[in-house]
mmCIF file of the N, C-alpha and C atoms, coordinates in Angstrom:
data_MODEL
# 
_entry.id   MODEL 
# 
loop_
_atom_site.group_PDB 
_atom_site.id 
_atom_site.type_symbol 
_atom_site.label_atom_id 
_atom_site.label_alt_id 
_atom_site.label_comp_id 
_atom_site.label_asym_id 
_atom_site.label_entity_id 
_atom_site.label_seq_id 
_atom_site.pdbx_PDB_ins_code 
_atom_site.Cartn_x 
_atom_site.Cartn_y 
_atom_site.Cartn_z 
_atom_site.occupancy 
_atom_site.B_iso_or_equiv 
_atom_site.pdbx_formal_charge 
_atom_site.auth_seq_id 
_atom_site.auth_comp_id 
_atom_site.auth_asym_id 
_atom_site.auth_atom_id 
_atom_site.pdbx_PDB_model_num 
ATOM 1   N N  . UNK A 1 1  ? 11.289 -115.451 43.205 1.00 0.00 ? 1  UNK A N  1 
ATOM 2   C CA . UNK A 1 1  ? 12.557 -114.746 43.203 1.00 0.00 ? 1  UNK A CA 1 
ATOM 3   C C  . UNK A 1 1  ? 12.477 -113.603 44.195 1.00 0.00 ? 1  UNK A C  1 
ATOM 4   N N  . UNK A 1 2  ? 13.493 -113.210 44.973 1.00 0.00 ? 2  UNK A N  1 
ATOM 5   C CA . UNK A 1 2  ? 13.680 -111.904 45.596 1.00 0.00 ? 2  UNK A CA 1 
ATOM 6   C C  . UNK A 1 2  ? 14.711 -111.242 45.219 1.00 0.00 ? 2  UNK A C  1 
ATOM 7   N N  . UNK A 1 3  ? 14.708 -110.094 45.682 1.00 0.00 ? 3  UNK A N  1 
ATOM 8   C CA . UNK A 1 3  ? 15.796 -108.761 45.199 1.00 0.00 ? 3  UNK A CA 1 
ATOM 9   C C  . UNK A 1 3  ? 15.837 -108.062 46.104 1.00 0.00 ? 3  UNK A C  1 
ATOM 10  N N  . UNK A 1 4  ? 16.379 -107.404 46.342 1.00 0.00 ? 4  UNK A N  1 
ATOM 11  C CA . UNK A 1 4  ? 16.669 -106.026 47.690 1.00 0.00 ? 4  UNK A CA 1 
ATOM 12  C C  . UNK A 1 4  ? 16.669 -104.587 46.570 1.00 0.00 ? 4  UNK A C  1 
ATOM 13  N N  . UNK A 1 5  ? 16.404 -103.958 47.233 1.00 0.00 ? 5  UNK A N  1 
ATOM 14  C CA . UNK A 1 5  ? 15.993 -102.651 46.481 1.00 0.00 ? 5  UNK A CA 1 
ATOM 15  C C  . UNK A 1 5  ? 16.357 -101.598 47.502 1.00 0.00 ? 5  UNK A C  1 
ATOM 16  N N  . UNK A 1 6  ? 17.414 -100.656 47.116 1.00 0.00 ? 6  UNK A N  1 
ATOM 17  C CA . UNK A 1 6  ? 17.948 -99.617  48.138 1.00 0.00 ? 6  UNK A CA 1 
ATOM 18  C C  . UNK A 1 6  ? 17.999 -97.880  47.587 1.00 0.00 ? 6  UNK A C  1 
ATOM 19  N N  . UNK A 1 7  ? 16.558 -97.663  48.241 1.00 0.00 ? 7  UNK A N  1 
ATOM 20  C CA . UNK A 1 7  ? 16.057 -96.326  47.922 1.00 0.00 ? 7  UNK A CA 1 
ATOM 21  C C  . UNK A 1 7  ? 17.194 -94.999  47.973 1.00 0.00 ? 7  UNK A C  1 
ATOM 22  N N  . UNK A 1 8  ? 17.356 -94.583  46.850 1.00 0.00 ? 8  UNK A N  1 
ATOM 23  C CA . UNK A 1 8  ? 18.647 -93.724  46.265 1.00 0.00 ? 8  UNK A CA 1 
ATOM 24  C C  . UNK A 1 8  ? 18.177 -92.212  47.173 1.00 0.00 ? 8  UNK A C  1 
ATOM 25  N N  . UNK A 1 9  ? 17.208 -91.980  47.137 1.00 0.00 ? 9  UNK A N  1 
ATOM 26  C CA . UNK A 1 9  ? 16.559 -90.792  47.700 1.00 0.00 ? 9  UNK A CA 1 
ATOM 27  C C  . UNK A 1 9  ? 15.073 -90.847  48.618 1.00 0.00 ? 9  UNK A C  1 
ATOM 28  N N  . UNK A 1 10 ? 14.768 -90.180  49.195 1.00 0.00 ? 10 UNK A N  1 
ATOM 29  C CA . UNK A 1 10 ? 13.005 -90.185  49.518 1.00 0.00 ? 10 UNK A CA 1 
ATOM 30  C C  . UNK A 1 10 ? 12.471 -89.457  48.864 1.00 0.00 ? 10 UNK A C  1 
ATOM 31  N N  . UNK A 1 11 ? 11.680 -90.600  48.651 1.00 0.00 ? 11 UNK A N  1 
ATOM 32  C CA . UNK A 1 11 ? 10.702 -90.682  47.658 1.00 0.00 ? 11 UNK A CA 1 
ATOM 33  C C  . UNK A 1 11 ? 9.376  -91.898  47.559 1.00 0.00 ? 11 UNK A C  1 
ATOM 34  N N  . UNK A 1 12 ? 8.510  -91.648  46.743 1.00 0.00 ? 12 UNK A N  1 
ATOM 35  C CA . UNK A 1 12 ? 7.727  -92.755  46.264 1.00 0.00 ? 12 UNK A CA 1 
ATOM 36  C C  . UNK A 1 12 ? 8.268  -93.500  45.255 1.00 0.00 ? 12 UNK A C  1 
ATOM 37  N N  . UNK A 1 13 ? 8.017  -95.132  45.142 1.00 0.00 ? 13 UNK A N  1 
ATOM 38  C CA . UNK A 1 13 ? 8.747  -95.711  44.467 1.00 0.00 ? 13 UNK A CA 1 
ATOM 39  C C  . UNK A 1 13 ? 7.068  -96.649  44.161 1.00 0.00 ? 13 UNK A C  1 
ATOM 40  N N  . UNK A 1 14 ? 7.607  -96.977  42.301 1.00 0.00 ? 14 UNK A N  1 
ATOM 41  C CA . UNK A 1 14 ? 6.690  -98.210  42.115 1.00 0.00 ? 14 UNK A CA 1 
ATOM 42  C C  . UNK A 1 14 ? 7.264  -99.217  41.816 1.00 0.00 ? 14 UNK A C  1 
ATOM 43  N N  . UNK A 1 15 ? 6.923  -100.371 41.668 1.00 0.00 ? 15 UNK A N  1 
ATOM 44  C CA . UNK A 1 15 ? 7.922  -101.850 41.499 1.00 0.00 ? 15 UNK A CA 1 
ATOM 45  C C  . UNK A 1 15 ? 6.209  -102.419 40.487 1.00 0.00 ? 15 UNK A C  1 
ATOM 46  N N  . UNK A 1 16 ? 6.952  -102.688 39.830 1.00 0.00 ? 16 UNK A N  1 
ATOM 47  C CA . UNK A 1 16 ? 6.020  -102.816 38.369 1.00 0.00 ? 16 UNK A CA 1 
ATOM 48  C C  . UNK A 1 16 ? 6.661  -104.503 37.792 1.00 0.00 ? 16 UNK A C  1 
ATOM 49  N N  . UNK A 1 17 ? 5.694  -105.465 37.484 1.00 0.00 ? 17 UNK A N  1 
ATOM 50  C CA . UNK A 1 17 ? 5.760  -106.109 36.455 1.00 0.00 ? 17 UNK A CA 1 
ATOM 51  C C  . UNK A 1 17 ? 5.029  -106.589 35.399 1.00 0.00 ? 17 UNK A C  1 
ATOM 52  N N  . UNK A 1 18 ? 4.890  -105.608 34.821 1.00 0.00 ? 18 UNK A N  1 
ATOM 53  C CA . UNK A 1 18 ? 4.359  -105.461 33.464 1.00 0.00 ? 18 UNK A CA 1 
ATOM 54  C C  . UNK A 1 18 ? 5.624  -105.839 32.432 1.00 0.00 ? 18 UNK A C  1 
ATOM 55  N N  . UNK A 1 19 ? 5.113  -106.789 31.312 1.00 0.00 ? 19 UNK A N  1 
ATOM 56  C CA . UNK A 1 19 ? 5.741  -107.401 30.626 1.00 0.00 ? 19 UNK A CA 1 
ATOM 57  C C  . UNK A 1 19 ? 6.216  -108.981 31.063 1.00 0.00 ? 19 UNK A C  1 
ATOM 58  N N  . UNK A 1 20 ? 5.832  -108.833 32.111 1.00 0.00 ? 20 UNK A N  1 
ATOM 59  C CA . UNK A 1 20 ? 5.765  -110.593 32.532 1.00 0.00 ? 20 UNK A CA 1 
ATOM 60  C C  . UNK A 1 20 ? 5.102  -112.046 31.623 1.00 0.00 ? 20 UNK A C  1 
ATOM 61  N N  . UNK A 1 21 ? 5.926  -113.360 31.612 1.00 0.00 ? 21 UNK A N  1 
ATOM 62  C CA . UNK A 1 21 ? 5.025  -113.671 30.604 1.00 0.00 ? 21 UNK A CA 1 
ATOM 63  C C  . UNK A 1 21 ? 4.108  -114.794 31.482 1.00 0.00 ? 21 UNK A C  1 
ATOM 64  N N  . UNK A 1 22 ? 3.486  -114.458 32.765 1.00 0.00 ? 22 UNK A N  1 
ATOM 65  C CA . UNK A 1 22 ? 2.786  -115.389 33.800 1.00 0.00 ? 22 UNK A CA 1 
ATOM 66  C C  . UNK A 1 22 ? 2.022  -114.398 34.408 1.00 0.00 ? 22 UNK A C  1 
ATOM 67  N N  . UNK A 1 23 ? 1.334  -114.936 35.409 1.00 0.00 ? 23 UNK A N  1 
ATOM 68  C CA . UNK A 1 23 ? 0.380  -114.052 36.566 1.00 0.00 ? 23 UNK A CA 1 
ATOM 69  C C  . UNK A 1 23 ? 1.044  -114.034 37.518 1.00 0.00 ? 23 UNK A C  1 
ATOM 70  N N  . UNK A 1 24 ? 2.038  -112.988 37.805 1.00 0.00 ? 24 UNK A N  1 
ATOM 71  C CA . UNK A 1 24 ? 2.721  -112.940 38.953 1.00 0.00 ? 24 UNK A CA 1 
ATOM 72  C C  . UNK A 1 24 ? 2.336  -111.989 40.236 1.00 0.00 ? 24 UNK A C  1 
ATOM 73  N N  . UNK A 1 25 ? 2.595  -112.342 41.423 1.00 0.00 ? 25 UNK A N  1 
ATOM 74  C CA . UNK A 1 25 ? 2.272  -111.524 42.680 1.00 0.00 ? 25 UNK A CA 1 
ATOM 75  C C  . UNK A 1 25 ? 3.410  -110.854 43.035 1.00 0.00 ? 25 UNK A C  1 
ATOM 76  N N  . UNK A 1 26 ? 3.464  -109.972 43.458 1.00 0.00 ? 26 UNK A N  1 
ATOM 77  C CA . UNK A 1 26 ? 4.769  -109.058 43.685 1.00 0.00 ? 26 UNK A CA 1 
ATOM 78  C C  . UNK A 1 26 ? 4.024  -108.156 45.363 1.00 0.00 ? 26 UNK A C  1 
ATOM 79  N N  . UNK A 1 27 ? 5.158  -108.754 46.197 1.00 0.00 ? 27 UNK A N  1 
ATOM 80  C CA . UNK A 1 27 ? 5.529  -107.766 47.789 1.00 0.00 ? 27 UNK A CA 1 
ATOM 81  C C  . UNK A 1 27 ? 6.453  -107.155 48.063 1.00 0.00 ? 27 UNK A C  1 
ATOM 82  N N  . UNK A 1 28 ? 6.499  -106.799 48.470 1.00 0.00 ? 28 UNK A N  1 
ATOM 83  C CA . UNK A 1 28 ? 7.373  -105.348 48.874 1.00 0.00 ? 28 UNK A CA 1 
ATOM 84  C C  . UNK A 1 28 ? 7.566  -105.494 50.418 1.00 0.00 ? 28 UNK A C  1 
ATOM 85  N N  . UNK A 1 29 ? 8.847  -106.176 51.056 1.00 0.00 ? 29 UNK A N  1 
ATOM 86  C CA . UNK A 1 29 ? 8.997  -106.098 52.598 1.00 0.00 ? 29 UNK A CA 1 
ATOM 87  C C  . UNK A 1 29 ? 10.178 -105.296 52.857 1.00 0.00 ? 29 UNK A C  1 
ATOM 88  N N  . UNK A 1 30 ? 9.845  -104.632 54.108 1.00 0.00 ? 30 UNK A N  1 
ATOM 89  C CA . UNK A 1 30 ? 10.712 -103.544 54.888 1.00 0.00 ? 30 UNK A CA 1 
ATOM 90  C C  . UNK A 1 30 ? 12.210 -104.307 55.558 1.00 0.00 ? 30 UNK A C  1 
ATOM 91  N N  . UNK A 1 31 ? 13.099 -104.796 54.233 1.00 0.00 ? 31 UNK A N  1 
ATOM 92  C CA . UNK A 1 31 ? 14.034 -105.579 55.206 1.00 0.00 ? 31 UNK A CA 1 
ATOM 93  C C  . UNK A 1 31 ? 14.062 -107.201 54.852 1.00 0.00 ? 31 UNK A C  1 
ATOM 94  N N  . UNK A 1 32 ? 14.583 -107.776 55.161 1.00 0.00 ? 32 UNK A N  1 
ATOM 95  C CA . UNK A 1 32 ? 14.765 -109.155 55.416 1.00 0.00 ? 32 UNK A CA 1 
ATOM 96  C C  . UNK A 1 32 ? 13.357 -110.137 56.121 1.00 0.00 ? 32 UNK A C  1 
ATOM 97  N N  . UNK A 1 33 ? 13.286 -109.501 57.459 1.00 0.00 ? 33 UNK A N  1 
ATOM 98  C CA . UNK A 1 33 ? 12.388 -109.535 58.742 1.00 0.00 ? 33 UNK A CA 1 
ATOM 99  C C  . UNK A 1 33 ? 11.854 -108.855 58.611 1.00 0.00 ? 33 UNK A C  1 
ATOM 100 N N  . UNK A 1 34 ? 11.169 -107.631 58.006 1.00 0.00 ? 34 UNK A N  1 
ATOM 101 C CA . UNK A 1 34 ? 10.626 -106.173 58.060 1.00 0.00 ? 34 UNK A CA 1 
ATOM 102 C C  . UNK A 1 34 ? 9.097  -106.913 57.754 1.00 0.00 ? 34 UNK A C  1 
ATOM 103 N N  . UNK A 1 35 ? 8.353  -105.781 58.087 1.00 0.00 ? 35 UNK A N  1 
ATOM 104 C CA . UNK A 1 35 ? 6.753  -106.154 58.150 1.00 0.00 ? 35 UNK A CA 1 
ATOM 105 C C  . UNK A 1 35 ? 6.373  -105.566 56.402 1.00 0.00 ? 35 UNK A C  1 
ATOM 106 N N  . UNK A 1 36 ? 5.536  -106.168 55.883 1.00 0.00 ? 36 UNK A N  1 
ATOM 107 C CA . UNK A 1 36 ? 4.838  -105.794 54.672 1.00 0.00 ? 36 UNK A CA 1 
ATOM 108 C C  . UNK A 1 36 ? 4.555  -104.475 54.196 1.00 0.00 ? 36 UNK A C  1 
ATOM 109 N N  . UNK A 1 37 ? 5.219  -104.503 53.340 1.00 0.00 ? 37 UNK A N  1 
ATOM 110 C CA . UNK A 1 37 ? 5.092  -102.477 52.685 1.00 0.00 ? 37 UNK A CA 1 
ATOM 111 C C  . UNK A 1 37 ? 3.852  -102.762 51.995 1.00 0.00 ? 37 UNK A C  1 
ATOM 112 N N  . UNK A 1 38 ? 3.382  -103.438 51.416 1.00 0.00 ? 38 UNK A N  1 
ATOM 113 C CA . UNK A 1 38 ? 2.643  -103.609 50.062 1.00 0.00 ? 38 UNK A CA 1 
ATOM 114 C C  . UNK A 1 38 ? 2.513  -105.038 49.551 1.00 0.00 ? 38 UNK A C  1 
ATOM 115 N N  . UNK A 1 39 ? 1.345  -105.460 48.927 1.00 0.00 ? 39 UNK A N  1 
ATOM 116 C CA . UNK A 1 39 ? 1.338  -106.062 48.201 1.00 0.00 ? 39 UNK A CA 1 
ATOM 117 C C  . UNK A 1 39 ? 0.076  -106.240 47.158 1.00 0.00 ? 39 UNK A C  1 
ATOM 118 N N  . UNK A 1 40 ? 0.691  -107.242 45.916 1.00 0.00 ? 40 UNK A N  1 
ATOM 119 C CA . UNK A 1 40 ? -0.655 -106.620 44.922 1.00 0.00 ? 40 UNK A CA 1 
ATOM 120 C C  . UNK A 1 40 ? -0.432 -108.074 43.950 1.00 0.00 ? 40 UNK A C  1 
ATOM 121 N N  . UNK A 1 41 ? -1.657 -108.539 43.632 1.00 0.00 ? 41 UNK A N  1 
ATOM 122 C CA . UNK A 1 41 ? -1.844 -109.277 42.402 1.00 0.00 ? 41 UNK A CA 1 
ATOM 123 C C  . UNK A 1 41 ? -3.112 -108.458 41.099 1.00 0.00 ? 41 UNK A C  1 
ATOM 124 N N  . UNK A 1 42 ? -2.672 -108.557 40.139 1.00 0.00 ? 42 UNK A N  1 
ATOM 125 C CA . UNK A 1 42 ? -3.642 -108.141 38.617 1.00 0.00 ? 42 UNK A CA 1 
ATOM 126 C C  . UNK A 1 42 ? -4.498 -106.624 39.493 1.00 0.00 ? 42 UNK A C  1 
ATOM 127 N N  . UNK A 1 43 ? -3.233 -105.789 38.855 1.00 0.00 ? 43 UNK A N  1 
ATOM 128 C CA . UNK A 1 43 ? -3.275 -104.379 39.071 1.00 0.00 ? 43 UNK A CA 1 
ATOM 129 C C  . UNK A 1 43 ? -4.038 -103.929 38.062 1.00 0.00 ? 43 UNK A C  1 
ATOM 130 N N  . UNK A 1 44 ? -4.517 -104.704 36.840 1.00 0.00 ? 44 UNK A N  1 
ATOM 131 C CA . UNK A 1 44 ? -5.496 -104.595 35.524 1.00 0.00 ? 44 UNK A CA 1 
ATOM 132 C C  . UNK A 1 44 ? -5.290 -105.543 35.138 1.00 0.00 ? 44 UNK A C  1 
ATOM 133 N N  . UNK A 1 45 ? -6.333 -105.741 33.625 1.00 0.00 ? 45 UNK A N  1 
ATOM 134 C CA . UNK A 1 45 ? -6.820 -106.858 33.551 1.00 0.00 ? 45 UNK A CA 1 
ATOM 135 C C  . UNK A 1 45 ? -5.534 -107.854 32.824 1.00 0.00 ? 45 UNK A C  1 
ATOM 136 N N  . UNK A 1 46 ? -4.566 -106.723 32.582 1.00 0.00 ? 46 UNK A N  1 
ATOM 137 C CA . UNK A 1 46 ? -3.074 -107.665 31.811 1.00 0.00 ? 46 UNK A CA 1 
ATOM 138 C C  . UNK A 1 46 ? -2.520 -108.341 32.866 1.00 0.00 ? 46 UNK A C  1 
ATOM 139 N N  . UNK A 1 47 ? -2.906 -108.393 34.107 1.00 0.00 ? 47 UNK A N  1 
ATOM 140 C CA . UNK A 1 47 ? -2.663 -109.599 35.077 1.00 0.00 ? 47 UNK A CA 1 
ATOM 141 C C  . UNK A 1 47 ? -0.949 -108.892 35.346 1.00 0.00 ? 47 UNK A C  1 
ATOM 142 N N  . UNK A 1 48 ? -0.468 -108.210 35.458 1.00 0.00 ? 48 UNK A N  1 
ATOM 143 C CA . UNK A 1 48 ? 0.613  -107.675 36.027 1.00 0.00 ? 48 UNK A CA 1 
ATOM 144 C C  . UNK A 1 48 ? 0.502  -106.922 37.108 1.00 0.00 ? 48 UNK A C  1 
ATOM 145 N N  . UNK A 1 49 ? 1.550  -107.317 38.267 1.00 0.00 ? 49 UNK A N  1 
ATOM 146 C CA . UNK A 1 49 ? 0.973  -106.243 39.240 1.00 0.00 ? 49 UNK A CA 1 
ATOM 147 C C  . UNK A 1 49 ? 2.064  -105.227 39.986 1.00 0.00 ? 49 UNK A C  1 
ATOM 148 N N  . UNK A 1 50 ? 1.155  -104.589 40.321 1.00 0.00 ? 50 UNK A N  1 
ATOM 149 C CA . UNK A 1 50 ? 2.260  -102.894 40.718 1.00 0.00 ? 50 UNK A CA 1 
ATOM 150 C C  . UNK A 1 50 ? 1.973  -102.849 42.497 1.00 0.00 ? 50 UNK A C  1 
ATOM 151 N N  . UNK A 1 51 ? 3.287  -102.145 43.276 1.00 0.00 ? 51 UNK A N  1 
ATOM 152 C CA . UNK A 1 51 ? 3.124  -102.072 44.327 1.00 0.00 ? 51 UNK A CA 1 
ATOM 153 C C  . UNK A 1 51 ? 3.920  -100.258 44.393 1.00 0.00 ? 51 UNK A C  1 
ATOM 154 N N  . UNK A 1 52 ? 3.174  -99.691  44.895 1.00 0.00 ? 52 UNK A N  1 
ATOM 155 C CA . UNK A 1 52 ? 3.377  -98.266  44.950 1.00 0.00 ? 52 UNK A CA 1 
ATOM 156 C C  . UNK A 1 52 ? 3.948  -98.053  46.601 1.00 0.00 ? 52 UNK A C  1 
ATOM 157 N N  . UNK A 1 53 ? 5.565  -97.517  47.282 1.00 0.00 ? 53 UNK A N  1 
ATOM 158 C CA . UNK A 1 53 ? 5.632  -97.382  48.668 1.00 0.00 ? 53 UNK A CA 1 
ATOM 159 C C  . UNK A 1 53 ? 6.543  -95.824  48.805 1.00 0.00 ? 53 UNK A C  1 
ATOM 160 N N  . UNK A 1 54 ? 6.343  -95.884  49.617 1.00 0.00 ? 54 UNK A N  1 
ATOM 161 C CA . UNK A 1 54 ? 7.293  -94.408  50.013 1.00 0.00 ? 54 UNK A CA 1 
ATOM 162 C C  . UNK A 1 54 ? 8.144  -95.008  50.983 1.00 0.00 ? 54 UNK A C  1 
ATOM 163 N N  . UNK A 1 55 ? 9.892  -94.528  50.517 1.00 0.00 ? 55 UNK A N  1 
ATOM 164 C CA . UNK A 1 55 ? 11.448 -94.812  50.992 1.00 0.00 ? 55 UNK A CA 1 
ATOM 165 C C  . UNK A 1 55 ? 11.833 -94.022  51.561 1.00 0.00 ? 55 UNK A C  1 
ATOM 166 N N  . UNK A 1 56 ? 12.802 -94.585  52.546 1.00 0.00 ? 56 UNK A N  1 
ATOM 167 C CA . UNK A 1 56 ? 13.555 -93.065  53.055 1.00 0.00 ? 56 UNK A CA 1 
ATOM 168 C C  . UNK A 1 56 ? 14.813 -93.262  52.378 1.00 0.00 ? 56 UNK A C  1 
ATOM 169 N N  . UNK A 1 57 ? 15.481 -91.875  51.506 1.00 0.00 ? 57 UNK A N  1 
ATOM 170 C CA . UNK A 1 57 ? 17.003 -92.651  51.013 1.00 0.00 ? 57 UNK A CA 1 
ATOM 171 C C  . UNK A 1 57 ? 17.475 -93.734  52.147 1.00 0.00 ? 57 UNK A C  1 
ATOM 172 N N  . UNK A 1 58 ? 18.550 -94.791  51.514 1.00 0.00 ? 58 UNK A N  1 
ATOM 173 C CA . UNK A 1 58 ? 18.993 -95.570  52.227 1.00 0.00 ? 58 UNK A CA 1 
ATOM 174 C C  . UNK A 1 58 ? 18.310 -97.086  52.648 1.00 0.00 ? 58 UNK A C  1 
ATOM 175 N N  . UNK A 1 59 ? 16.772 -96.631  52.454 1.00 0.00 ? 59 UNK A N  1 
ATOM 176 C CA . UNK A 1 59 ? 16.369 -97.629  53.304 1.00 0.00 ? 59 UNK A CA 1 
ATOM 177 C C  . UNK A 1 59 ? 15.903 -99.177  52.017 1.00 0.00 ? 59 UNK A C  1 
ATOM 178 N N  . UNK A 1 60 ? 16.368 -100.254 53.042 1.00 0.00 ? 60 UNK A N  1 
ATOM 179 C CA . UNK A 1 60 ? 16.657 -101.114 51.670 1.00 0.00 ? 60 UNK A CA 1 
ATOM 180 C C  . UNK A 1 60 ? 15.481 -101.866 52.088 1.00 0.00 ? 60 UNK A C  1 
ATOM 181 N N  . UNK A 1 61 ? 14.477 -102.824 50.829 1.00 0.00 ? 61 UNK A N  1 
ATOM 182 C CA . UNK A 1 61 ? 13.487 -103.311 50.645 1.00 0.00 ? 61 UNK A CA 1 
ATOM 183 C C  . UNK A 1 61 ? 13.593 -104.785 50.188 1.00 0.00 ? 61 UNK A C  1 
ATOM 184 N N  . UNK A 1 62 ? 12.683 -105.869 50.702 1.00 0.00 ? 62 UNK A N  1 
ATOM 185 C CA . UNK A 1 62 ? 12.843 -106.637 49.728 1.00 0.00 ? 62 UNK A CA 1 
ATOM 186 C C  . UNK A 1 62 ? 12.125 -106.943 48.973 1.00 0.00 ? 62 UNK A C  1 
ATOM 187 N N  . UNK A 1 63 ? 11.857 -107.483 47.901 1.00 0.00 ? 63 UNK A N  1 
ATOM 188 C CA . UNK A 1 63 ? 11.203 -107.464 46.913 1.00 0.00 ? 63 UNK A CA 1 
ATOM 189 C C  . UNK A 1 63 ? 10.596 -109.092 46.265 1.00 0.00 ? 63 UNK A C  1 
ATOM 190 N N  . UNK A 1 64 ? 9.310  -109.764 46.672 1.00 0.00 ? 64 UNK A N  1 
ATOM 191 C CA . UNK A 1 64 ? 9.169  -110.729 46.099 1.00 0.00 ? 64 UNK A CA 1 
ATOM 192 C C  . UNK A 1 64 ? 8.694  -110.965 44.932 1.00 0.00 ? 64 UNK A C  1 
ATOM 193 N N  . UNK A 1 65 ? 9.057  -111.449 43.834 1.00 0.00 ? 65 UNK A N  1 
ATOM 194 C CA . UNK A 1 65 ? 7.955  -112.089 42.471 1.00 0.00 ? 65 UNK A CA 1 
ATOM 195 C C  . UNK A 1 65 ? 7.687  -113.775 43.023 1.00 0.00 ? 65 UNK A C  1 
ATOM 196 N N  . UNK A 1 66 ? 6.471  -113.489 42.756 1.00 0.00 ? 66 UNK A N  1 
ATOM 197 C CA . UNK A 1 66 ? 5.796  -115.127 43.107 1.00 0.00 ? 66 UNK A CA 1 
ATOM 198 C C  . UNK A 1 66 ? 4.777  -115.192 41.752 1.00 0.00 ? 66 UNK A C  1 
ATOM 199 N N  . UNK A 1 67 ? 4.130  -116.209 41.413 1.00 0.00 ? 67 UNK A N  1 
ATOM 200 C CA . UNK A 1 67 ? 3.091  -116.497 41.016 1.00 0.00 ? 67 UNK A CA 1 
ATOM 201 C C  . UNK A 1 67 ? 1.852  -116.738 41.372 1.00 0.00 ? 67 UNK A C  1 
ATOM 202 N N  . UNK A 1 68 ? 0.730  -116.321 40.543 1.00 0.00 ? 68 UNK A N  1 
ATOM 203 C CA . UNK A 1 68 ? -0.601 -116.948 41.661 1.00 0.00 ? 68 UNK A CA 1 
ATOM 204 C C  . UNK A 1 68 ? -0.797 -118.014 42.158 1.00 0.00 ? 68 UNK A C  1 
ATOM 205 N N  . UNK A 1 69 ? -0.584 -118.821 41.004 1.00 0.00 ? 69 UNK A N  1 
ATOM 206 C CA . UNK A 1 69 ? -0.881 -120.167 41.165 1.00 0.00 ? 69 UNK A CA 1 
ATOM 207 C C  . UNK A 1 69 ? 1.168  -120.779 41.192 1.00 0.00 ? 69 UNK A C  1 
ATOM 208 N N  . UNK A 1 70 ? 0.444  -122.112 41.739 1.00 0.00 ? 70 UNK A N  1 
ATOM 209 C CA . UNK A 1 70 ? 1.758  -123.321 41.430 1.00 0.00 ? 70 UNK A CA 1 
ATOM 210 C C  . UNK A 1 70 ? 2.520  -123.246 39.853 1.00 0.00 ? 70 UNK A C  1 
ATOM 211 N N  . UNK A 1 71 ? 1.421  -123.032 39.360 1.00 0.00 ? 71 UNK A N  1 
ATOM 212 C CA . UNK A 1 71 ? 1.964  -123.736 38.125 1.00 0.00 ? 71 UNK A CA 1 
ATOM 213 C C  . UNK A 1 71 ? 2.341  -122.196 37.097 1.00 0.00 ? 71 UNK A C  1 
ATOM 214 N N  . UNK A 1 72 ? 2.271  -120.926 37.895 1.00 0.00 ? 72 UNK A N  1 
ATOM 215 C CA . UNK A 1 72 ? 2.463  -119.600 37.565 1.00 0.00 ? 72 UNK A CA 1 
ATOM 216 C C  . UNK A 1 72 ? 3.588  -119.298 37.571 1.00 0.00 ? 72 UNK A C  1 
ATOM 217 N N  . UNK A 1 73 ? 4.828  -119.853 36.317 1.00 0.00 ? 73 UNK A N  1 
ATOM 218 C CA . UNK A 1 73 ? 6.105  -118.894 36.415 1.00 0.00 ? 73 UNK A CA 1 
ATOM 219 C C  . UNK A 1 73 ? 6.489  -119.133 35.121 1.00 0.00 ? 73 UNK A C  1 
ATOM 220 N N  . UNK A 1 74 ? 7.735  -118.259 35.053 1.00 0.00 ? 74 UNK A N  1 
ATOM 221 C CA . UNK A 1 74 ? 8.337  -118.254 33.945 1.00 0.00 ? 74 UNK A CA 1 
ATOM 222 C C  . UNK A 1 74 ? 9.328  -116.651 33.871 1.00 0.00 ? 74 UNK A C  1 
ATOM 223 N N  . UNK A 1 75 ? 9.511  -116.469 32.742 1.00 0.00 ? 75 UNK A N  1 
ATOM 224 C CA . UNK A 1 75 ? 9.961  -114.892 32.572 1.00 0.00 ? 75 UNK A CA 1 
ATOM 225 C C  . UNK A 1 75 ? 9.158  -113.738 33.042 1.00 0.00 ? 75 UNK A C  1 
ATOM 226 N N  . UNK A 1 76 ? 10.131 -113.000 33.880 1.00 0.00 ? 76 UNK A N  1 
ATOM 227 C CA . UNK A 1 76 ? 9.077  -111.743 34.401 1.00 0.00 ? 76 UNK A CA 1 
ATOM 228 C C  . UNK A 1 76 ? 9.854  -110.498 33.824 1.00 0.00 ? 76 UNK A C  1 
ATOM 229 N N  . UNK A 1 77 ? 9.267  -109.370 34.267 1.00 0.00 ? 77 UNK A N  1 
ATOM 230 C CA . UNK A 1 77 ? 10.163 -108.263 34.195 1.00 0.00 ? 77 UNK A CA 1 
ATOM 231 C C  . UNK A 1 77 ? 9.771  -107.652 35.370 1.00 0.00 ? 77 UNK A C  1 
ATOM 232 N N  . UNK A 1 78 ? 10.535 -106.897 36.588 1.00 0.00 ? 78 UNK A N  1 
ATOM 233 C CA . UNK A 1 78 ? 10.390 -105.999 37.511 1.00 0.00 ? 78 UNK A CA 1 
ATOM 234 C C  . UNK A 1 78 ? 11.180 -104.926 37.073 1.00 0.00 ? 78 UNK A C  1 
ATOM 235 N N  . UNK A 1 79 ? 10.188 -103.891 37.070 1.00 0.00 ? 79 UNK A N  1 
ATOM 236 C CA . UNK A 1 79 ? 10.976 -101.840 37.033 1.00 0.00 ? 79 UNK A CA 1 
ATOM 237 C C  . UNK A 1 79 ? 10.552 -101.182 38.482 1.00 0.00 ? 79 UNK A C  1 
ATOM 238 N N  . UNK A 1 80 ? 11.644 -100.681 38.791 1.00 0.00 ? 80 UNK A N  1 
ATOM 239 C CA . UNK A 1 80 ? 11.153 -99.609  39.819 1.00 0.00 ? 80 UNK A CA 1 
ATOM 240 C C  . UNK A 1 80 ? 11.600 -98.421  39.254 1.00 0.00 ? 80 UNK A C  1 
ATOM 241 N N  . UNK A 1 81 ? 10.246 -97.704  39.712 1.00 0.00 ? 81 UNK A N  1 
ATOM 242 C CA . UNK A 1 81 ? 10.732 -96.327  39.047 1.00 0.00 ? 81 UNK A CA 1 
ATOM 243 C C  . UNK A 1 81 ? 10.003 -95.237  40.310 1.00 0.00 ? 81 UNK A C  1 
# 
């Protein structure tokens, strides 16, 4: 799944999925085309993972949930906070 994410202020932002019910990978790209902000698989051992970036207000992100594996999906939850 992707999402766009459009930073309200500057700031640091985290994109969290904790509470997921799979091993999901989560990136963080600058844009559509934009080069890689971040990325992270099993940020601890609950196999959820966090990507921590700094925004400029305005500036919009996109946001991937993937799984590790093929056979890795199902219900996730993503928070940015």
């Amino acid at each position: 799944m992707t999402w766009s994410f459009t930073a309200p202020a500057d700031g640091d932002y985290r994109f969290d999925t904790t509470g997921s019910s799979f091993d999901p990978v989560l990136l963080v790209l600058d844009g559509c085309d934009g080069r890689e902000l971040g990325c992270n698989d099993d940020a601890d051992p609950d196999l959820h993972s966090v990507v921590d970036v700094a925004l400029a207000a305005g500036q919009t992100v996109v946001v991937v949930v993937d799984g590790y594996e093929w056979y890795d999906h199902g219900d996730y939850a993503l928070q940015v906070y």
